[in-house]
N, C-alpha and C positions, 0 to 999 in steps of 0.2 A: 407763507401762505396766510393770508389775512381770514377769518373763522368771526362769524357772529352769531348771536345766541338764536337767532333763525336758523341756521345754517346746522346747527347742536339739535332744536326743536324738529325739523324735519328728519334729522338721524333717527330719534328717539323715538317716530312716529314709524320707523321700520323693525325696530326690535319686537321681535317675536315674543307675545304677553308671556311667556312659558320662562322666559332668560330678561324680566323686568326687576324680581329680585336683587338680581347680579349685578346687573346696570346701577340698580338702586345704592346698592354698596358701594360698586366703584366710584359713583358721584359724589357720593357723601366722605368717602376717602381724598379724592379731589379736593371737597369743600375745605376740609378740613388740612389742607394743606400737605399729606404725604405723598413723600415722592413715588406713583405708583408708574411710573415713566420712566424706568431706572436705566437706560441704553442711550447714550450719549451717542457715542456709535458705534457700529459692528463688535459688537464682542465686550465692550467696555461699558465698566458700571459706574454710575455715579458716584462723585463724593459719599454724599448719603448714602446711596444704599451700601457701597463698601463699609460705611461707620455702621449700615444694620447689619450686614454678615457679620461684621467682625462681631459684635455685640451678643450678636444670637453663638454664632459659636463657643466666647469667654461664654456664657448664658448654660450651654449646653458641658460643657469641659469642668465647670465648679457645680457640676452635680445637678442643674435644674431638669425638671419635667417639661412636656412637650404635653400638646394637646392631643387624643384619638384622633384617631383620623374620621371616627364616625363623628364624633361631636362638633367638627369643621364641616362636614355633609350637613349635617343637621341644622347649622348655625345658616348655612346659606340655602336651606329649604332643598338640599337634593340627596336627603336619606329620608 
């Protein structure tokens, strides 16, 4: 399916101002090249994101902290 950046510009012109925040993240997550698309298909994750599970689990197994869950509401304006 061929997408051009009209085709994006008119999506963006339907997002509800309340959920522009979110949008805003997820674009700049985009820009910034992560894979936030992580479903190759039905059920199966990408290369990447299996190298971030794994990553975050060693992360979490050798003892690291986690974020609140308030302070991720917060970070994206929905606490």
């Amino acid at each position: 399916m061929s997408v051009d950046r009209s085709d994006l510009h008119a999506l963006l012109d339907c997002v509800p101002e309340s959920d522009l925040p979110v949008t805003r993240k997820l674009l700049q997550a985009l820009a910034a090249g992560w894979d936030v698309a992580a479903v190759e298909s039905e059920g199966e994750l990408a290369d990447q994101a299996k190298r971030d599970v794994e990553a975050a689990e060693a992360f979490f197994d050798s003892g690291g902290e986690g974020i609140p869950h308030k302070n991720v509401l917060k970070e994206f304006d929905l606490a």
